[in-house]
C-alpha angles and dihedrals in degrees: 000000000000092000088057093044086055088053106042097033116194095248095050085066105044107079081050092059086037098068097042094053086054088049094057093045092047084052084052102052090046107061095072079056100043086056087052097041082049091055103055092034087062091055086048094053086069084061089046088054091054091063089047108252125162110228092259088056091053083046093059099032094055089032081066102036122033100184119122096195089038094049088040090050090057098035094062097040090057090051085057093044093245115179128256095263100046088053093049091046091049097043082047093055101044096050095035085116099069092075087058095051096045092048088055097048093053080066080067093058132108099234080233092075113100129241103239086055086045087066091049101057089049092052083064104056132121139148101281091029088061093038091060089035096061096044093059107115118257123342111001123245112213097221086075098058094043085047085057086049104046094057101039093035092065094042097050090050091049092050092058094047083043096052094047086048089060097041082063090058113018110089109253102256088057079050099050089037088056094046094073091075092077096054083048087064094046081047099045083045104060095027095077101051086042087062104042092035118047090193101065092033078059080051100048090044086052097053102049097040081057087047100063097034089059107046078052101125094245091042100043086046104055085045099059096207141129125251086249097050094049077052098064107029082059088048092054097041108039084045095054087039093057095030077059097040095039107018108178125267109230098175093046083054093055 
């Protein structure tokens, strides 16, 4: 017993059991995700429909990219035969934050994590992800992150082929009722920091007060754009005007 103590020593064997008690708790922390991801994911496979995808397709396609406002925005470029690079500029702006998100993680990291898992755990960002990642005490282990991953990944990409299953069934004004969910979330989203942060509720009212003004007939018309591009030309602009007016005060934060 004491020879195969010397050769398997506790503390060899505890980052080991380190890491798999963070990936189950990763796994833990991500199922409340991984419903909600399933939820909304169901609303956004009607728009996948729309464009025509079998439910396999709306499996993968979620499965790789995990963003509501970034899969909407092509969706429904692809409904209105938008062109390639209107599809890649507006799948670039609306997931834009995720390099953000990801720069700011790395700052989570032991310097002993290598590079190639860094990327990993970046691959497996998203909003709430990131949300729970950042909160782990002290440096991050990335099994807990790819715990998170592994159980809401699956279940966001489930909700999508299940939503464009059921947009094959269901009658089309069950369709069209069940697609307001997914309004509700890009609501629920923006309301919050409107209401702590008068800056960005000035922004959202700009924007959607632009919005409006330019899909106008006379407007949308002299323009000659598509309702993507539009999308994505009052993105880039509203965000750097504000970002200019009300930049954001880092050192008041801390």
């Amino acid at each position: 017993m004491s020879s195969a103590l010397h050769c398997f020593p506790i503390c060899d064997i505890m980052p080991f059991m380190k890491r798999e008690n963070d990936f189950l708790k990763g796994i833990r922390d991500g199922i409340p995700i991984g419903l909600g991801y399933f939820a909304v994911a169901f609303s956004l496979g009607f728009m996948a429909k729309k464009c025509g995808l079998s439910p396999f397709q709306g499996f993968i396609g979620s499965f790789f990219t995990r963003a509501s406002a970034g899969e909407y925005g092509v969706y429904t470029m692809v409904v209105q035969d938008a062109g390639y690079f209107a599809v890649v500029a507006m799948s670039l702006v609306t997931n834009l934050r995720y390099l953000l998100m990801s720069t700011a993680l790395s700052q989570k990291f032991n310097p002993e994590v290598p590079l190639f898992t860094r990327i990993l755990t970046g691959c497996c960002v998203t909003d709430e992800i990131f949300g729970i990642s950042i909160a782990y005490p002290g440096y991050l282990n990335p099994a807990y992150t790819f715990g998170a991953f592994t159980i809401s990944t699956p279940l966001w990409a489930l909700g999508t082929m299940s939503g464009i299953i059921a947009g094959s069934v269901l009658p089309d004004s069950i369709v069209s009722a069940l697609s307001v969910a997914l309004y509700g979330m890009f609501i629920a989203i923006i309301i919050p920091p409107s209401k702590k942060d008068k800056a960005v509720g000035i922004a959202v009212a700009v924007s959607f007060l632009l919005s409006y003004v330019v899909r106008r007939p006379e407007i949308s018309g002299m323009l000659n754009l598509n309702s993507g591009a539009i999308t994505i030309i009052l993105t880039i602009l509203i965000s750097a005007a504000a970002a200019c007016i009300k930049p954001h005060d880092s050192e008041a934060e801390k």
